[in-house]
N, CA and C atoms as a LAMMPS dump frame, in Angstrom:
ITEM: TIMESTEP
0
ITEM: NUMBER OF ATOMS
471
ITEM: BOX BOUNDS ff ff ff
-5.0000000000000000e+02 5.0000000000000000e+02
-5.0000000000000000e+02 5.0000000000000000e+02
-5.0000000000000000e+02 5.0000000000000000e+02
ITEM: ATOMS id mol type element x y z
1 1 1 N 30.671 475.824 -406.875
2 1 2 C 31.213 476.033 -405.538
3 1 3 C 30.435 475.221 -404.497
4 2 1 N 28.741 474.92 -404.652
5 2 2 C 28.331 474.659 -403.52
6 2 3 C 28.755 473.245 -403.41
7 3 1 N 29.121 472.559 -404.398
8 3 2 C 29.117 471.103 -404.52
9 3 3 C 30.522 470.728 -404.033
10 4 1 N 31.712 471.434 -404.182
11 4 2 C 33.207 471.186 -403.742
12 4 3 C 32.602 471.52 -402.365
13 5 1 N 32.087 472.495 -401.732
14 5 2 C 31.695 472.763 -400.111
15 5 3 C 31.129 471.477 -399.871
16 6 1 N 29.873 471.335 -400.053
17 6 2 C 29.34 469.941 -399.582
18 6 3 C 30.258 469.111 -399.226
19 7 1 N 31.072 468.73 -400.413
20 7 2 C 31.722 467.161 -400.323
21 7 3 C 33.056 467.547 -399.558
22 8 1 N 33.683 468.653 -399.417
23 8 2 C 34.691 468.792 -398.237
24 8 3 C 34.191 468.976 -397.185
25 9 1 N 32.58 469.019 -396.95
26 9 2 C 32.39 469.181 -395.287
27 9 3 C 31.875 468.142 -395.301
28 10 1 N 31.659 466.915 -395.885
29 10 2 C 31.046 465.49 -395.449
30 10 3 C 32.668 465.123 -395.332
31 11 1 N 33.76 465.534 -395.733
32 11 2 C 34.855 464.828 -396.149
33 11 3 C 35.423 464.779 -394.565
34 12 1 N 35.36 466.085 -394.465
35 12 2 C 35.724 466.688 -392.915
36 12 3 C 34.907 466.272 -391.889
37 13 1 N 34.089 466.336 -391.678
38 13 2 C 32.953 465.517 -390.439
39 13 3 C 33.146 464.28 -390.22
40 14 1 N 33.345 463.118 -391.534
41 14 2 C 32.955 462.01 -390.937
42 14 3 C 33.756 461.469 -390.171
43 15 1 N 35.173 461.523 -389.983
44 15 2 C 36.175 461.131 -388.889
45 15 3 C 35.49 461.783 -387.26
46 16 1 N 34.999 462.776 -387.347
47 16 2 C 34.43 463.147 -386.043
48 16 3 C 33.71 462.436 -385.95
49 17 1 N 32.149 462.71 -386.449
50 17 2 C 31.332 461.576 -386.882
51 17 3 C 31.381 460.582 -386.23
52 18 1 N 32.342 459.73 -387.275
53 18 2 C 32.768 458.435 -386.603
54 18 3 C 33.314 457.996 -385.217
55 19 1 N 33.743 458.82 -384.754
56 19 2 C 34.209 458.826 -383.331
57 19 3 C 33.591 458.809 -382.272
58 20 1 N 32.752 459.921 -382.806
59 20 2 C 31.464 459.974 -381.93
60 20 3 C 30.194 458.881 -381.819
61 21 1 N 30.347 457.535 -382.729
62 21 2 C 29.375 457.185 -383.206
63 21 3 C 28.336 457.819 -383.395
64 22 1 N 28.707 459.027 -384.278
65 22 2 C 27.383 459.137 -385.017
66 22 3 C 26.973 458.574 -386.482
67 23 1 N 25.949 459.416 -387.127
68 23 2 C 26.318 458.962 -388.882
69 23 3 C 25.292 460.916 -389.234
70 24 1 N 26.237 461.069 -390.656
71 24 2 C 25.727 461.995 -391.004
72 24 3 C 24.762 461.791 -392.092
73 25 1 N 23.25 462.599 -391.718
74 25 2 C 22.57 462.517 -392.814
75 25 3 C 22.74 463.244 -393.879
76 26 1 N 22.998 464.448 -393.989
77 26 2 C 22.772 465.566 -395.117
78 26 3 C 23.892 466.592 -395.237
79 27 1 N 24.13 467.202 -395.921
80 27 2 C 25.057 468.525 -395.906
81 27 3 C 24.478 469.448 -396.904
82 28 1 N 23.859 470.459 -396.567
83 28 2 C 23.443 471.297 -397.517
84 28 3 C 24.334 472.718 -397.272
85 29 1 N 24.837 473.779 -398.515
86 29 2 C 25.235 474.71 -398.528
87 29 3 C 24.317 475.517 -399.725
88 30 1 N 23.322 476.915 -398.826
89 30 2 C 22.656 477.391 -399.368
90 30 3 C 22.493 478.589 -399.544
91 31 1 N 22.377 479.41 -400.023
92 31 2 C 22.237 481.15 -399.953
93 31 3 C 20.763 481.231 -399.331
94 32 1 N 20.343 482.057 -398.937
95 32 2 C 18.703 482.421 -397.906
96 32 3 C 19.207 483.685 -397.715
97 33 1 N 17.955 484.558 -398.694
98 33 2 C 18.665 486.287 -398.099
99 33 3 C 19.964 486.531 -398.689
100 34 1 N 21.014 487.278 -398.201
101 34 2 C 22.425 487.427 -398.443
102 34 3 C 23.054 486.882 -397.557
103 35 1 N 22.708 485.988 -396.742
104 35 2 C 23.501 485.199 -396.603
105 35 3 C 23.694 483.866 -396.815
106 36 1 N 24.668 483.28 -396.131
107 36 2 C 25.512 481.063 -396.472
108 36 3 C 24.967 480.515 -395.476
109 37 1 N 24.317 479.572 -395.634
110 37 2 C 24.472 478.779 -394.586
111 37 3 C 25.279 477.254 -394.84
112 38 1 N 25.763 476.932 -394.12
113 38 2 C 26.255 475.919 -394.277
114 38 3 C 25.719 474.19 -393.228
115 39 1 N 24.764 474.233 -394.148
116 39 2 C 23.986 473.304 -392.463
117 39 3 C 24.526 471.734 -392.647
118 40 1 N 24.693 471.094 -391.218
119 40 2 C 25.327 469.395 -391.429
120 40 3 C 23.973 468.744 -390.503
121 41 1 N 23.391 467.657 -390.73
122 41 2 C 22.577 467.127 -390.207
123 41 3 C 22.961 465.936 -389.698
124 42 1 N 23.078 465.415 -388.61
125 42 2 C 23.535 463.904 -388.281
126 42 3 C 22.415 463.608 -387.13
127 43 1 N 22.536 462.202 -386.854
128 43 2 C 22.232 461.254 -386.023
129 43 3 C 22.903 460.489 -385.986
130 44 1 N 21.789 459.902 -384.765
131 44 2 C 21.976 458.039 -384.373
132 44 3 C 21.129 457.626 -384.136
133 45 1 N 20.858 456.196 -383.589
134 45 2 C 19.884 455.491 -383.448
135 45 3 C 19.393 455.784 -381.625
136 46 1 N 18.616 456.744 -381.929
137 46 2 C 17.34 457.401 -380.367
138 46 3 C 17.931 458.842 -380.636
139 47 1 N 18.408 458.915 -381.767
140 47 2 C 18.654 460.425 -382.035
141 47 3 C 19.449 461.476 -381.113
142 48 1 N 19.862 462.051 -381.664
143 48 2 C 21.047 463.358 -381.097
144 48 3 C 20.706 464.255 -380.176
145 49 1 N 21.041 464.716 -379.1
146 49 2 C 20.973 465.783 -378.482
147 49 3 C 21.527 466.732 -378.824
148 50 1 N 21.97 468.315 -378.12
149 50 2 C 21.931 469.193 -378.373
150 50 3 C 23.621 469.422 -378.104
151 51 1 N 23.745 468.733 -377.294
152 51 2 C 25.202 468.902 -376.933
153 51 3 C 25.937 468.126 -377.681
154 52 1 N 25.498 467.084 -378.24
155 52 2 C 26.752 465.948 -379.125
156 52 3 C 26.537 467.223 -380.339
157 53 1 N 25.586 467.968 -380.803
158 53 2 C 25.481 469.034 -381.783
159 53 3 C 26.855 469.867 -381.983
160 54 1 N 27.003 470.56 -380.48
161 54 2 C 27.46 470.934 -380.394
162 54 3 C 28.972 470.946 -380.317
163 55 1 N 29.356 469.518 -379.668
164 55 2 C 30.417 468.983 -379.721
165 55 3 C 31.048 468.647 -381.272
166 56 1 N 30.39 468.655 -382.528
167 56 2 C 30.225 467.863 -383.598
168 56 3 C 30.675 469.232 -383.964
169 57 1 N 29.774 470.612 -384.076
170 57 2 C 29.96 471.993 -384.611
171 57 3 C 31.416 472.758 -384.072
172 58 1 N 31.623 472.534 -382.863
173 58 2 C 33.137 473.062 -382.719
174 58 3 C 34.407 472.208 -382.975
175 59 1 N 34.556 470.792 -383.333
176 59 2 C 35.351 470.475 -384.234
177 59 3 C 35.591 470.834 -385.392
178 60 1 N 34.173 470.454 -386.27
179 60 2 C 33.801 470.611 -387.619
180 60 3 C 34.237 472.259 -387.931
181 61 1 N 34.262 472.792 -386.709
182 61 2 C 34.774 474.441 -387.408
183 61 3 C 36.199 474.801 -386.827
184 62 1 N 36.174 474.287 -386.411
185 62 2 C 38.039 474.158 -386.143
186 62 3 C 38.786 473.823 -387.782
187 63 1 N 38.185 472.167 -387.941
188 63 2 C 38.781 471.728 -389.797
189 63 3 C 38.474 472.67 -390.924
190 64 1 N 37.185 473.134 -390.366
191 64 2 C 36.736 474.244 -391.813
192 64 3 C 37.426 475.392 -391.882
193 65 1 N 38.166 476.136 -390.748
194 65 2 C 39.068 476.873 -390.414
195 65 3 C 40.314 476.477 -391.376
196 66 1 N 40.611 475.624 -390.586
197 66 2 C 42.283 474.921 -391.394
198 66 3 C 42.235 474.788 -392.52
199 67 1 N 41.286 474.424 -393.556
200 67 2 C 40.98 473.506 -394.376
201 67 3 C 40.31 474.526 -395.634
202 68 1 N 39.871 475.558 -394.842
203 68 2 C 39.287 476.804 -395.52
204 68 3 C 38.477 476.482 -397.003
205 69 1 N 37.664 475.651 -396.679
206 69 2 C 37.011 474.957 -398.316
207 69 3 C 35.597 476.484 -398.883
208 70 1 N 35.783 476.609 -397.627
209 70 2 C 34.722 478.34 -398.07
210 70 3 C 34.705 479.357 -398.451
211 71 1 N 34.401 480.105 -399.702
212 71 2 C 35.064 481.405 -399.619
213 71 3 C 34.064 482.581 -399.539
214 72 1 N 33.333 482.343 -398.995
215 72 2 C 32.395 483.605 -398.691
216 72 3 C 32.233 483.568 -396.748
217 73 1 N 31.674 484.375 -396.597
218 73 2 C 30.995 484.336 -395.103
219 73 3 C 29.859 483.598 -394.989
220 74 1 N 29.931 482.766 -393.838
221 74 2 C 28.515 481.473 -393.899
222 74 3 C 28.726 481.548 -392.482
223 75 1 N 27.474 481.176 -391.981
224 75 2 C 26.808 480.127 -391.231
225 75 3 C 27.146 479.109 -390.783
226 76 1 N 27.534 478.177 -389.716
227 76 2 C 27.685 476.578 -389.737
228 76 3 C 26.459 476.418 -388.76
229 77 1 N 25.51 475.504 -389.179
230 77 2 C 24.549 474.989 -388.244
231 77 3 C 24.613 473.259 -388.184
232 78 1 N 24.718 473.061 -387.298
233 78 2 C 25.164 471.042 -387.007
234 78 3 C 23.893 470.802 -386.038
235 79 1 N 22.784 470.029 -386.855
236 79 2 C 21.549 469.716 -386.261
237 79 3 C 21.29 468.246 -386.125
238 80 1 N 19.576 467.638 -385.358
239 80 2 C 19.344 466.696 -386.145
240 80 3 C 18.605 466.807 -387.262
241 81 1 N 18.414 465.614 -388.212
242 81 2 C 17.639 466.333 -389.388
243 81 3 C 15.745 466.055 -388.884
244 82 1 N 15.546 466.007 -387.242
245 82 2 C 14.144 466.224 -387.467
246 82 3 C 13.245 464.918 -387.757
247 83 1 N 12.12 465.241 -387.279
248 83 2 C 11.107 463.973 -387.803
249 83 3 C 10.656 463.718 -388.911
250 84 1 N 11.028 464.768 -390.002
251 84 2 C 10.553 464.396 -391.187
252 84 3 C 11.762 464.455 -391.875
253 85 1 N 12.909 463.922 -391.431
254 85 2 C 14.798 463.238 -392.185
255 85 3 C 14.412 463.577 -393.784
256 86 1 N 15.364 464.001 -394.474
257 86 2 C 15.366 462.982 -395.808
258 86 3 C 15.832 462.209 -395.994
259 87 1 N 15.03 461.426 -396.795
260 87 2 C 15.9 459.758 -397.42
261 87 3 C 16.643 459.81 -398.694
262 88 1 N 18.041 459.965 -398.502
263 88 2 C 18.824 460.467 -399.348
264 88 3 C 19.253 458.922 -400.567
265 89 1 N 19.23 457.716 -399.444
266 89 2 C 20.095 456.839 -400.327
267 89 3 C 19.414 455.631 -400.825
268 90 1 N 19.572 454.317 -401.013
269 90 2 C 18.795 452.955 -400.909
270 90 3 C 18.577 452.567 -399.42
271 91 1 N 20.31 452.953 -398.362
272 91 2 C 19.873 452.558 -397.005
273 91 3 C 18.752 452.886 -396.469
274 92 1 N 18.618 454.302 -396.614
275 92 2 C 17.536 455.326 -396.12
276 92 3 C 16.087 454.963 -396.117
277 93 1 N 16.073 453.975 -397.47
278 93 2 C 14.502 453.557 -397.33
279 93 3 C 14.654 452.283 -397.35
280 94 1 N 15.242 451.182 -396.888
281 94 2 C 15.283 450.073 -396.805
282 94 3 C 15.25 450.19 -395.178
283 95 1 N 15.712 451.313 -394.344
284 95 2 C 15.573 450.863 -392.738
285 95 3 C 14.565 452.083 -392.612
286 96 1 N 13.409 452.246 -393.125
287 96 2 C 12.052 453.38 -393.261
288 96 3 C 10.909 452.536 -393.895
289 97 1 N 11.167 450.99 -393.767
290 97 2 C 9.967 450.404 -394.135
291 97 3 C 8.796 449.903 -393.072
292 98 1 N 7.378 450.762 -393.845
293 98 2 C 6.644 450.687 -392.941
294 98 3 C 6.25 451.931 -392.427
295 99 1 N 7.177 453.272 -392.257
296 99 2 C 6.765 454.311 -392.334
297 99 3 C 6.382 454.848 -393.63
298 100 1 N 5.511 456.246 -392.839
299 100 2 C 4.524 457.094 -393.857
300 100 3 C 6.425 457.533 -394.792
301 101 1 N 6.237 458.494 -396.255
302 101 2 C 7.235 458.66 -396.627
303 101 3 C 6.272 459.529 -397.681
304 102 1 N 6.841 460.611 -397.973
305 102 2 C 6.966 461.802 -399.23
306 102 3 C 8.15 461.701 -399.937
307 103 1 N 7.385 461.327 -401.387
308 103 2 C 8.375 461.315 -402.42
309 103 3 C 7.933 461.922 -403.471
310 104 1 N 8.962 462.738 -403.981
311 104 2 C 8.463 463.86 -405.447
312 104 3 C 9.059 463.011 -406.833
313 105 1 N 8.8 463.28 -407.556
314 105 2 C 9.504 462.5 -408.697
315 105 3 C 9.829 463.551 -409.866
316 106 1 N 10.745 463.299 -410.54
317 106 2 C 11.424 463.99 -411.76
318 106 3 C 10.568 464.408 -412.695
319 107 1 N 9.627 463.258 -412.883
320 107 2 C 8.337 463.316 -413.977
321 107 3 C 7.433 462.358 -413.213
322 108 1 N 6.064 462.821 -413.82
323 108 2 C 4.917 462.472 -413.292
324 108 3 C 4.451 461.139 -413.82
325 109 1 N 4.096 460.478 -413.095
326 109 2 C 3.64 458.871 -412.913
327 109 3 C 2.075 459.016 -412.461
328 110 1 N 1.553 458.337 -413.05
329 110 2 C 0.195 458.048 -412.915
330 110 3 C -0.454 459.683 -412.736
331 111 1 N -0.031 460.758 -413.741
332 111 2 C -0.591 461.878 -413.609
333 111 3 C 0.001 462.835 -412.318
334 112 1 N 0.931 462.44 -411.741
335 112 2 C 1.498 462.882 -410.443
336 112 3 C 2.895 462.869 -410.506
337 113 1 N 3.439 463.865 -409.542
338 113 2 C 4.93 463.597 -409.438
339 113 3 C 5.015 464.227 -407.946
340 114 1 N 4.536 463.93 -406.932
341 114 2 C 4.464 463.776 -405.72
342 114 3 C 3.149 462.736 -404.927
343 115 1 N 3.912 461.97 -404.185
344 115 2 C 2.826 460.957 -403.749
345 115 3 C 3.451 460.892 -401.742
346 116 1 N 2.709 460.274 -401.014
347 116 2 C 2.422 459.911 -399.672
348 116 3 C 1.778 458.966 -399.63
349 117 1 N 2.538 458.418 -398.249
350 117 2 C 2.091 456.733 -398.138
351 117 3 C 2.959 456.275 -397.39
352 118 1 N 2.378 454.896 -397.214
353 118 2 C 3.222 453.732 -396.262
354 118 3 C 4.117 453.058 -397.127
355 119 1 N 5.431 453.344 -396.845
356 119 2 C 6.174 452.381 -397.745
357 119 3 C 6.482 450.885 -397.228
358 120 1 N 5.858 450.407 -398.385
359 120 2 C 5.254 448.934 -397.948
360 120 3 C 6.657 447.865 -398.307
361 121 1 N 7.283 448.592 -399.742
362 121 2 C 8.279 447.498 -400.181
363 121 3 C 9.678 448.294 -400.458
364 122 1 N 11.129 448.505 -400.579
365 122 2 C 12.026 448.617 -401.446
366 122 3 C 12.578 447.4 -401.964
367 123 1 N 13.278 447.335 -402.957
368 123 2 C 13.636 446.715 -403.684
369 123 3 C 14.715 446.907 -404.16
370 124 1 N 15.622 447.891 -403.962
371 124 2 C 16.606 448.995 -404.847
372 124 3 C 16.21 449.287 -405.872
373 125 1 N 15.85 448.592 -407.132
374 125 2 C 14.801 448.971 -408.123
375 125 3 C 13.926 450.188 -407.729
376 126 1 N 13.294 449.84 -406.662
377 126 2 C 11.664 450.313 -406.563
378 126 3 C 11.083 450.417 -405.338
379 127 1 N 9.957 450.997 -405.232
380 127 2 C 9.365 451.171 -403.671
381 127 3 C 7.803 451.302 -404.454
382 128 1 N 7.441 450.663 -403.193
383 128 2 C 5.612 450.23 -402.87
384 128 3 C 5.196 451.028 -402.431
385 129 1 N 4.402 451.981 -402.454
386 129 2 C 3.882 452.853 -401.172
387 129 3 C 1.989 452.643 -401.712
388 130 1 N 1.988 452.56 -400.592
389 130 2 C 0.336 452.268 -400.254
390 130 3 C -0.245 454.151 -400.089
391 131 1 N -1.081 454.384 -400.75
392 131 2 C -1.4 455.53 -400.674
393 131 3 C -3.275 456.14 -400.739
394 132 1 N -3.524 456.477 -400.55
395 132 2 C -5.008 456.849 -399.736
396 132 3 C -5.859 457.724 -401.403
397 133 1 N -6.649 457.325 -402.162
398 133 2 C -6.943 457.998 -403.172
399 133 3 C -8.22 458.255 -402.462
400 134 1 N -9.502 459.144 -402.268
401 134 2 C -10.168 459.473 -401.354
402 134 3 C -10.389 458.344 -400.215
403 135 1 N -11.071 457.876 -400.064
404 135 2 C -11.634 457.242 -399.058
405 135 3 C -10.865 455.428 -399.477
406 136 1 N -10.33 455.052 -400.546
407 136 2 C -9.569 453.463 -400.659
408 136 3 C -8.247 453.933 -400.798
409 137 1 N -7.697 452.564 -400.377
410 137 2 C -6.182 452.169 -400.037
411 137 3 C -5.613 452.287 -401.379
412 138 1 N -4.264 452.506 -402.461
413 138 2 C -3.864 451.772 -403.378
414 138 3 C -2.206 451.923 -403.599
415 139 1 N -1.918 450.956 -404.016
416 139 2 C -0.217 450.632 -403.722
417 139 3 C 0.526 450.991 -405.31
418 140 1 N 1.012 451.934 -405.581
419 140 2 C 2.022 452.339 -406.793
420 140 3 C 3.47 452.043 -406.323
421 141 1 N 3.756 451.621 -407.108
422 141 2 C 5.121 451.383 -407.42
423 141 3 C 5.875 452.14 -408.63
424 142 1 N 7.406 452.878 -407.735
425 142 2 C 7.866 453.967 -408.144
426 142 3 C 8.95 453.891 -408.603
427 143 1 N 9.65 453.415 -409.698
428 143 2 C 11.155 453.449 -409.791
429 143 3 C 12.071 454.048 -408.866
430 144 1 N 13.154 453.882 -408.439
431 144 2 C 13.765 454.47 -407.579
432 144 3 C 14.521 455.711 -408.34
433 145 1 N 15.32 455.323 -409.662
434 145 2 C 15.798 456.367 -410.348
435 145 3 C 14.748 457.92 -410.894
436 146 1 N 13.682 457.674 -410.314
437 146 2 C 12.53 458.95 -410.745
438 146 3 C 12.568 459.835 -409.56
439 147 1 N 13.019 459.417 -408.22
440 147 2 C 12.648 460.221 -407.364
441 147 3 C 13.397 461.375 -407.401
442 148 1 N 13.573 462.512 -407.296
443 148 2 C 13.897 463.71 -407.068
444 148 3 C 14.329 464.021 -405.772
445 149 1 N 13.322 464.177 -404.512
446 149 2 C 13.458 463.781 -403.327
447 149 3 C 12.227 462.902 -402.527
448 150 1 N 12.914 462.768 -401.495
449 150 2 C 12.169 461.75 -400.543
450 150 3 C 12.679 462.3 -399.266
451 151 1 N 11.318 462.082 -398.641
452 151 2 C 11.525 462.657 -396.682
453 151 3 C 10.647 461.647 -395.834
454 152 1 N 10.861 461.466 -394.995
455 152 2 C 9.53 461.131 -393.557
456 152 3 C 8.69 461.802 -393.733
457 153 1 N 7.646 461.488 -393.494
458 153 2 C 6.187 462.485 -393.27
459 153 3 C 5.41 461.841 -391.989
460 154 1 N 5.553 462.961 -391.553
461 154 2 C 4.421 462.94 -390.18
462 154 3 C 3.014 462.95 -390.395
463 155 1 N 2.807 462.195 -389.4
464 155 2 C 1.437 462.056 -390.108
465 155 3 C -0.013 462.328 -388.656
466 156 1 N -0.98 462.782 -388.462
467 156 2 C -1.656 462.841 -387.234
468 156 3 C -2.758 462.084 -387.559
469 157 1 N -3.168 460.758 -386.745
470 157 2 C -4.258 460.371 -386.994
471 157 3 C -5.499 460.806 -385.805
């Protein structure tokens, strides 16, 4: 069920979306507690306010109305996805080069299956990330098909 939800509410948004020039990052549909949420994450480039949110959430539930792809009681929350985004695709980290980036992996690489760092290279293949082992610099390279997930990471120096 959660996966037919997802892909009928990316199906349904992106004509708004698009109108709005926005772009959507994420669609997650999750249980928390007893209840659904149904959360949509979008931007743009200098990022979303609160009101294009909003403008985005009372369409989007107008179609989900009509369109009725839900069958329990949920939630709709239409956000941005935040300073620490996930990087869902190849675009995602090809325009994130140079930022810090958290990536988990399927299976563990070099004794690890979560790393942080500057992502230095993609490749579609692969990504560089420069990463801090105590006190020296060192650059692993990660297949792209291993990652599990990937986000922004904030970082305070």
């Amino acid at each position: 069920m959660s996966n037919q939800v997802v892909e009928k509410t990316e199906e349904l948004v992106t004509p708004i979306l698009d109108e709005m020039n926005l772009y959507l990052v994420d669609v997650e549909f999750e249980k928390e507690g007893k209840n659904w949420f149904l959360r949509v994450y979008i931007d743009k480039d200098g990022g979303v306010d609160i009101e294009e949110c909003g403008k985005v959430s009372e369409q989007l539930s107008e179609k989900l109305d009509e369109n009725d792809p839900v069958s329990v009681p949920y939630f709709l929350e239409v956000s941005s996805p935040g300073v620490e985004r996930p990087l869902k695709n190849k675009k995602d980290f090809e325009e994130n080069i140079g930022k810090t980036v958290y990536v988990k992996l399927y299976e563990p690489l070099d004794n690890s299956k979560e790393f942080e760092g500057v992502l230095n290279e993609f490749t579609g293949d692969s990504l560089k990330l420069e990463i801090k082992v105590k006190s020296r610099k060192k650059e692993v390279e990660i297949p792209y098909e291993k990652i599990a997930k990937a986000r922004l990471a904030v970082t305070f120096n």
